[in-house]
N, C-alpha and C positions, 0 to 999 in steps of 0.2 A: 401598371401605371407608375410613374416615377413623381415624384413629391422633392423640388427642392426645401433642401436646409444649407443656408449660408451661414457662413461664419469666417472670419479673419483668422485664418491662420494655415499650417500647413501639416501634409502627416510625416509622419516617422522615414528619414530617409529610408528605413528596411519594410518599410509599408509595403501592404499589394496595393498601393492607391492606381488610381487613373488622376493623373496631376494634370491641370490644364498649363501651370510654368510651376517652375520650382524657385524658392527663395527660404534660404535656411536659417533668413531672421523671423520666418514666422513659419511656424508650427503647432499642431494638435499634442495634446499631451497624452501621452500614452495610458489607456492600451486603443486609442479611436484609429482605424485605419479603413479602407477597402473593407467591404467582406463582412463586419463587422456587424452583432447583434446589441440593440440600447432597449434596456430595460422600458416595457411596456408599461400602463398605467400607473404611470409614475412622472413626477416633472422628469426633464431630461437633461441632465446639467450638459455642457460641450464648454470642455477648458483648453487652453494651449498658449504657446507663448510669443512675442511677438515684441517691438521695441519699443522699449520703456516709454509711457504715455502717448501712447498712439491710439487713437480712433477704430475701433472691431465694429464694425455693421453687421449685422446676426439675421438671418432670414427663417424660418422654417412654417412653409406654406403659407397661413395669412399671417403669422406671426413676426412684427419683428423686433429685436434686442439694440442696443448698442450695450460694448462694453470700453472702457477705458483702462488700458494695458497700467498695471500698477508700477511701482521703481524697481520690482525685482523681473520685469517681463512677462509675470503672468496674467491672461483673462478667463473671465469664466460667465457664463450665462446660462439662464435658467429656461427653459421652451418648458410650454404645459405640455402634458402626459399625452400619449397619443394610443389606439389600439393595436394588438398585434397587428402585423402587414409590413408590405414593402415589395420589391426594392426602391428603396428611395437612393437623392443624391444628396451629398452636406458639401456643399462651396464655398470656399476661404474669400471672401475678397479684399483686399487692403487698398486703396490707391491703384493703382495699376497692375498689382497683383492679384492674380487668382488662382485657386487650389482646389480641387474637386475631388470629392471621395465618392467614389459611388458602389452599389449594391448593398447598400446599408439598409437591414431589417429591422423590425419592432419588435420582438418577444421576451423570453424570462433568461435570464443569464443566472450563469448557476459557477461558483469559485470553489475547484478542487484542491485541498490542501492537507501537507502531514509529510510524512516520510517514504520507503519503500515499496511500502504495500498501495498506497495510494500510487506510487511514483511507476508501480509496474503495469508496461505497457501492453494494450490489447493483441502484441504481436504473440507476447510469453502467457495468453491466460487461456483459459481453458475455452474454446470455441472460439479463441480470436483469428483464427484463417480464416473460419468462413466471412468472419466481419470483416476483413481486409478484401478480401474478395468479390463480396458483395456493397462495396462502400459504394455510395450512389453521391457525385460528384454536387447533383443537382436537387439533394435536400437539405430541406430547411435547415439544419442543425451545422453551425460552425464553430470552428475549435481555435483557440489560442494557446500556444501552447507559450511561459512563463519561463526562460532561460536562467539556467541555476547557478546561482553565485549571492554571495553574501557584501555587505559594504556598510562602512563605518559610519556612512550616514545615510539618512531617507536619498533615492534615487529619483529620479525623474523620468527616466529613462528607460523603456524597455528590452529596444532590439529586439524587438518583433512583430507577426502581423496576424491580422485573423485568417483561417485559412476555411476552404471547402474542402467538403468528408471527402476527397482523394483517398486510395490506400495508401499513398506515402501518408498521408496528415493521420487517417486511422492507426496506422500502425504503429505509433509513435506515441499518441496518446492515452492518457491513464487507463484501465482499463475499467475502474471501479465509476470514474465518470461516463465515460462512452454508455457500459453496459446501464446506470442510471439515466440516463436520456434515453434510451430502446426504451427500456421496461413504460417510463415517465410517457413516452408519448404512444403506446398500445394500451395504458389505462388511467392517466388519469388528465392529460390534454388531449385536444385536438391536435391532428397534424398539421393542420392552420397558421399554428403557434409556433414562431419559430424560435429555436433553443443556440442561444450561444454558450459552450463549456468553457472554461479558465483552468487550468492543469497550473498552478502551480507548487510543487512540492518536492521533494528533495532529501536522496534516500541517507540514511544515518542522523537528521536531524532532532532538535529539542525542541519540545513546547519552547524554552526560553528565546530561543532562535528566533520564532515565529512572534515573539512579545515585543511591543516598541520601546523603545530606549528610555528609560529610567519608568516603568513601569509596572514592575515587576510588583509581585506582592513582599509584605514582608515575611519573610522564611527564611530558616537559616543558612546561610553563606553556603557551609557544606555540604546543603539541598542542591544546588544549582548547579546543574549539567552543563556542560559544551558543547555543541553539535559535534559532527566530522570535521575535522581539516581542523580542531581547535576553534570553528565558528564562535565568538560567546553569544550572549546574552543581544535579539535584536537585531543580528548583522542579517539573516534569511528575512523578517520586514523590513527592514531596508531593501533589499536588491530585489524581493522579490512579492514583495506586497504594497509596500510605498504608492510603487509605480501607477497603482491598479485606483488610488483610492476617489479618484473623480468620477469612477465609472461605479454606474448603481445595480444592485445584483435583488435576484430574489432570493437567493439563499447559499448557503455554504455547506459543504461536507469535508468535515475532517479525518483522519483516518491518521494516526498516529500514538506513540506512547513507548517503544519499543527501547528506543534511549532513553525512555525517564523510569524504565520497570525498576531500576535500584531503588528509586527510591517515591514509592508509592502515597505515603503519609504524607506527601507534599503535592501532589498533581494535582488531586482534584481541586485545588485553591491555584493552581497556574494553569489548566487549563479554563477555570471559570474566568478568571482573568483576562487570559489571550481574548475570549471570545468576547466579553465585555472592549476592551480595547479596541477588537476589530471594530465593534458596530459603532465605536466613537470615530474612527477612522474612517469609515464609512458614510458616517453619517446615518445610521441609522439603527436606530435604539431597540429596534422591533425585527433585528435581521434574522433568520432562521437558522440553528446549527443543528448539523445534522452529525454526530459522534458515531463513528463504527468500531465497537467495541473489540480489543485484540482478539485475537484466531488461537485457537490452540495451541501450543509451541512446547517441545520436550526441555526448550533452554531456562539458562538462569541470568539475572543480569544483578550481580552484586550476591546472589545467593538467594535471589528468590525468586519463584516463577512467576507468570503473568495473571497468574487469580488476583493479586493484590491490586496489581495496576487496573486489572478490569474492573475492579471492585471500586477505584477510584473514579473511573470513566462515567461509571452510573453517578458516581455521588456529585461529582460536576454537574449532570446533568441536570439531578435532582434538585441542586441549587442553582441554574439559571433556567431563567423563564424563556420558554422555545426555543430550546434545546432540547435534542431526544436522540434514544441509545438506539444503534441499530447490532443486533446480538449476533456472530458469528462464529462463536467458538464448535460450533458442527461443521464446519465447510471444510476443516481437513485431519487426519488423523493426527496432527501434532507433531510430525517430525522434519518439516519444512517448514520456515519461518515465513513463506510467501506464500500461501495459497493460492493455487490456480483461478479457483473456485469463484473466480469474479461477478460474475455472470447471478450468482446468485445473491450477491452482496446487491450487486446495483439492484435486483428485484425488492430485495428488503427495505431498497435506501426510497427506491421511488412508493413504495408505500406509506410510508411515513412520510412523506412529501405528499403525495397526493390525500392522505386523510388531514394533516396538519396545514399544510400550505394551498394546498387545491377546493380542501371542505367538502372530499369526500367521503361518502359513509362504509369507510372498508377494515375490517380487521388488518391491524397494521404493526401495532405495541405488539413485544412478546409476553408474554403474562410473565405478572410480577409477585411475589410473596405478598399476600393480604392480613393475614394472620397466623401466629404460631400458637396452639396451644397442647400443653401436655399433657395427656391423661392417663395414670399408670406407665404402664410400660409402653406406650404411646405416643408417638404424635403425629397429630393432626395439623396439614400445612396447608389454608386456604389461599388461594390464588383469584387474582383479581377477574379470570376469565376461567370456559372451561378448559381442563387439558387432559390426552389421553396419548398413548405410545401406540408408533408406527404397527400396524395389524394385530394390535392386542397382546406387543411382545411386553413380556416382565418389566417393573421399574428397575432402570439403573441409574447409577451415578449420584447415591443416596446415601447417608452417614447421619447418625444419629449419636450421641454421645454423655454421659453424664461429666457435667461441668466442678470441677479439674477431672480429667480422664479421656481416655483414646475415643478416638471416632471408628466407630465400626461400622460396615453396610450393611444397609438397613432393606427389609423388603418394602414392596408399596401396594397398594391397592386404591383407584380411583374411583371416585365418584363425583363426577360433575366438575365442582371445582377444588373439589378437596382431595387432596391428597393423605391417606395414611401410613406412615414408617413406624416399621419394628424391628424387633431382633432380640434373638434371645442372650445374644452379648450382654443385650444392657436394660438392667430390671425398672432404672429409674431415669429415663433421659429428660434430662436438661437443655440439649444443646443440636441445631442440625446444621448441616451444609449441604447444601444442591446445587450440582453443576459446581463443585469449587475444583483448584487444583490448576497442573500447567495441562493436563491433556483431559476434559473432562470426557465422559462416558453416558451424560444423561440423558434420555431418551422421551423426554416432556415435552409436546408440542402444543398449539392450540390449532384450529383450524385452517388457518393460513402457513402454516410448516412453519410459524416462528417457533423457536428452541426458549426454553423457560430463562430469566435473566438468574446468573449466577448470585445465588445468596448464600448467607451464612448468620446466624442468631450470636452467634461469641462474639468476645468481646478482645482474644485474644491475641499477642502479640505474634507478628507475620511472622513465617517461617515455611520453608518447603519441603517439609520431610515425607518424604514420601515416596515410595514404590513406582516406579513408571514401567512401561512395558519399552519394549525394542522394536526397530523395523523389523521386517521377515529377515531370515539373512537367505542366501542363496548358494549350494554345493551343487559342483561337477566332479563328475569322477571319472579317468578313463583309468587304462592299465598301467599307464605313466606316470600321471598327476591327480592330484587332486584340489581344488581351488574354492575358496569361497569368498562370498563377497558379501558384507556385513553392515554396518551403518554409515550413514551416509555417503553409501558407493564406496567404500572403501577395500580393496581387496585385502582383508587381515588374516587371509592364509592359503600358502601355497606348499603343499607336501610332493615330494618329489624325491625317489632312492630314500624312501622311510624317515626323511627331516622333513623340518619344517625351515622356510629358506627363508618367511619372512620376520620381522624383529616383534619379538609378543610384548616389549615397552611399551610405555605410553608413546604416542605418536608414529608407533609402527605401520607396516606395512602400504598402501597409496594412500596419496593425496595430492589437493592441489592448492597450493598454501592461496588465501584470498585477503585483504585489508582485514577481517575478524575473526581467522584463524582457517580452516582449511573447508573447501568448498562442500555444500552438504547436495551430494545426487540425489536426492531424496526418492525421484521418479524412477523406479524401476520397474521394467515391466519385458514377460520374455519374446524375443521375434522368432524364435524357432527352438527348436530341440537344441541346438548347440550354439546358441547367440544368445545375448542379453544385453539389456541396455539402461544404462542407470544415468540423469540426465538432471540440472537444475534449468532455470531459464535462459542461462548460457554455453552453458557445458555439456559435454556428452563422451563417456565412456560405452563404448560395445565392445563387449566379450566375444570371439568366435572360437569354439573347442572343436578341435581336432583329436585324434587320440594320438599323437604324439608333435603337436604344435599348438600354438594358438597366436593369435591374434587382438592387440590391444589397441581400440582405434579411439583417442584422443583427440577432440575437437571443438572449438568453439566459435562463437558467430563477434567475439567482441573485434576490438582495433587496438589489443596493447596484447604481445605474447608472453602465455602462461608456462608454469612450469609443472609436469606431472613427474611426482618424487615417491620413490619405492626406500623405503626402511627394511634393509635384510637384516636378517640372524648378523651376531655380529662371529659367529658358526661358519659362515660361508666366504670364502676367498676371492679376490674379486679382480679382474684383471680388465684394462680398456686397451682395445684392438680397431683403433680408429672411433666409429660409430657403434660398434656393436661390444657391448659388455659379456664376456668368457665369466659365468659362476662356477665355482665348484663348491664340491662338499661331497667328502668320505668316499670319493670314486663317482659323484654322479656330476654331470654339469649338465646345464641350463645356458644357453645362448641366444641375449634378449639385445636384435638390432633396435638401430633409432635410439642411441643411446646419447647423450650430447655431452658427461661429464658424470664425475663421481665427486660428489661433496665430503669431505670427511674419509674413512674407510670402506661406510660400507648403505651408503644414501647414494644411489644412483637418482640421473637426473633428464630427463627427458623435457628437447622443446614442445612446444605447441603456438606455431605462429597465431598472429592473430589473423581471424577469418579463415581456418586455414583445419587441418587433421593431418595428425602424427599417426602413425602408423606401427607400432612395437608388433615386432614379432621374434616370436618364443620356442626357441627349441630345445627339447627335452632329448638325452640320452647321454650313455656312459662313455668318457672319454677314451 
């Protein structure tokens, strides 16, 4: 059954509307089009804009509004709250014009935001084929997806429309949001309930980015990040939250930090911030934020890993009111900055939604440090819940330490909720950390597989010194060569006639230079005895050995062409024969077609169209 709502104005020329005439002195303001999910039990604002002091006649069902278009052309009206359901219609009518939007539902709308990791799509995450596969055109759940660009002032405008779960529309969208709507409507709504998602986010950005124009908390100057492209301070709400603010949501999920990791001491007061600004932006004092705590990650940003900044993440949270941490530094070993691992994220995120926002009774929080005490050579670390390790394996990821003095790990033993660390390192401790660090190790769950929040009892100043371990690396060996392939996909050695061909400097041997220095295949994994394949969410190297050739297939899905660049010994002689680069050294040569140029002496340089695979091949023997 269809339910008109009228209203004077029109949608977005880029709309999926069903228009009954078009007039582009009146219009809906974005993001209202076709397709489109309005926050359920809740008044229902419908704003848009139309010629200065003009009569809007407002219908929805028995209800009706007039508004009076102000001197800048905007109106806006208020409809009481209505229940999930739909499809309804909303019709503009002005004078002799009319405008109809139609397939417009009632349920929770939910605004994804933050940087990379939010920003990556269900094409690149772990189980997103079968979700593009299986995308059902014909459910409740539609997506908006938030066009990324920054602007000197608040925008009005989106350039966009809501769309049905298509696998074009899936595949495109966040995949931390997608995967939180599945998990959201298998436990803690009805599928009755229809779910509109908002994807707006944007990979390399800053909280600052994200905070409206003169805003900002007071902190020192040389706290304050830029996004990418030199964005400052505000320019990402403008282009890409501005737009959004007439439309009412049940909650937000953020997922960002990774540009503010330098500097830690300042976030949790900018991202408490942002999220307060949003809900004045909003309109609404009581909006839900949902924080998904950084992921594991080997890097540094300013010289320090990402414990600090997660460390921040919680303390934002802790100081605003509904707000809460979603913990995910177990979801990957640390040496990818983008965890696949979405799938499990969205499960954590719609937990804390459904106990916090829904009012259901489910284990959701990851347990939190309740109390520290020290007794001898002892401590005692109670926790707010119980916790215990995956099939009764050993505590890890534990350090214990007398305060000034090294932290050393610590063993554990559990009991309910308490936790006990020792060590015969240290006779007197003072001091612990769990789960700290850029790659943690800990192994503390509570019943729900949430991962313990990372804490620490010092008081000390940040710093990352610390020990990290390395990806796997990978060796072939025939009678010819021998080759390995080492951290992130990088081939940093090729032996051939008893040398070594490739440069042991820093920046030696492959890579594929990207905007923050050279691409990390972090995904390796083998296809056969003499293939390997090392791969990020764009890129992909496979290795094929032969015992006296190989094969290097270079390839990516983007739409701008990359360059794949080998660092030789600067040992080796180097000659270009069209395409194909002639190496020697001491009587052996190497002959590697697909060559496109030589940078320098001794930096070969191979294309890689976009959407497209290179193909190097390598032949070993004596001239």
């Amino acid at each position: 059954m269809q339910v008109a709502l009228v209203a004077a104005a029109c949608l977005l020329a880029t709309g999926l509307s069903a228009q009954a005439s078009a007039d582009e002195g009146l219009k809906f303001a974005s993001p209202f089009s076709s397709g489109m999910v309005l926050q359920r039990d809740q008044p229902i604002t419908v704003a848009g804009r139309a010629a200065a002091g003009a009569d809007v006649a407002l219908q929805l069902g028995e209800q009706h509004r007039t508004a009076k278009v102000n001197s800048t052309g905007n109106w806006q009206v208020v409809f009481d709250s209505l229940p999930a359901g739909g499809p309804y219609e909303l019709t503009a009518k002005q004078g002799d014009h009319q405008q109809t939007l139609s397939d417009v539902l009632i349920g929770d709308v939910w605004l994804f935001s933050g940087q990379s990791n939010m920003q990556m799509p269900v094409r690149e995450a772990e189980g997103g084929a079968d979700e593009i596969s299986n995308a059902d055109a014909n459910l409740s759940i539609r997506l908006l997806m938030v066009p990324k660009s920054g602007a000197d002032q608040p925008r009005d405008e989106l350039n966009a429309s809501w769309q049905h779960c298509t696998p074009d529309a899936v595949r495109q969208f966040s995949a931390v949001g997608w995967f939180f709507a599945k998990h959201l409507r298998s436990s803690a709504i009805s599928p009755d309930v229809p779910l509109g998602l908002i994807d707006s986010s944007f990979g390399g950005t800053t909280v600052e980015g994200w905070t409206p124009a003169g805003q900002l908390p007071d902190i020192p100057e040389q706290k304050i990040r830029v996004s990418m492209f030199d964005m400052p301070a505000s320019h990402l709400f403008n282009g890409m939250i501005a737009p959004l603010q007439s439309y009412r949501l049940k909650g937000a999920v953020w997922y960002q930090g990774e540009s503010n990791a330098g500097a830690p001491d300042v976030y949790a007061t900018l991202l408490s911030n942002m999220m307060q600004q949003w809900r004045k932006s909003f309109h609404d004092a009581k909006l839900p934020f949902f924080v998904v705590q950084l992921p594991a990650y080997e890097g540094r940003m300013e010289g320090l890993d990402y414990s600090w900044l997660r460390e921040a993440e919680q303390q934002a949270c802790l100081a605003t009111d509904r707000a809460w941490l979603a913990v995910t530094y177990d979801t990957n070993p640390g040496f990818d900055l983008h965890p696949r691992k979405k799938a499990e994220i969205g499960r954590r995120l719609a937990l804390l939604a459904g106990r916090e926002v829904y009012g259901q009774r489910v284990v959701a929080h990851s347990p939190q440090v309740e109390s520290v005490e020290y007794r001898g050579n002892q401590v005692v670390v109670t926790f707010d819940q119980q916790i215990s390790t995956p099939a009764g394996e050993p505590v890890e990821g534990c350090w214990i330490a007398s305060d000034p003095g090294d932290y050393f790990t610590a063993e554990g033993s559990i009991e309910g909720r308490q936790l006990v660390l020792q060590t015969t390192k240290v006779s007197q401790p003072t001091a612990v950390r769990i789960a700290w660090g850029s790659m943690p190790t800990t192994n503390l769950y509570n019943e729900a597989r949430l991962p313990v929040v990372p804490y620490r009892s010092d008081q000390r100043a940040a710093d990352s010194l610390a020990f990290q371990p390395l990806p796997t690396s990978y060796r072939i060996e025939t009678s010819t060569y021998a080759l390995e392939l080492g951290r992130g996909g990088s081939i940093t050695s090729l032996i051939a006639g008893g040398h070594q061909w490739m440069s042991n400097e820093p920046g030696g041997g492959t890579s594929i230079p990207n905007m923050f220095g050279p691409r990390n295949l972090a995904y390796v994994k083998e296809l056969g005895p003499g293939r390997l394949l090392a791969e990020d969410d764009a890129v992909h190297l496979e290795l094929v050995a032969r015992e006296q050739t190989m094969e290097w297939n270079v390839g990516h899905h983007g739409q701008e062409d990359l360059e794949f660049r080998m660092a030789l010994s600067p040992a080796v002689q180097v000659e270009l024969q069209g395409s194909t680069a002639v190496l020697t050294r001491d009587g052996f040569q190497i002959r590697i077609e697909g060559v496109e140029r030589c940078d320098g002496s001794h930096t070969l340089v191979a294309k890689i169209p976009a959407r497209d695979t290179n193909t190097l091949r390598l032949t070993f023997a004596k001239p």
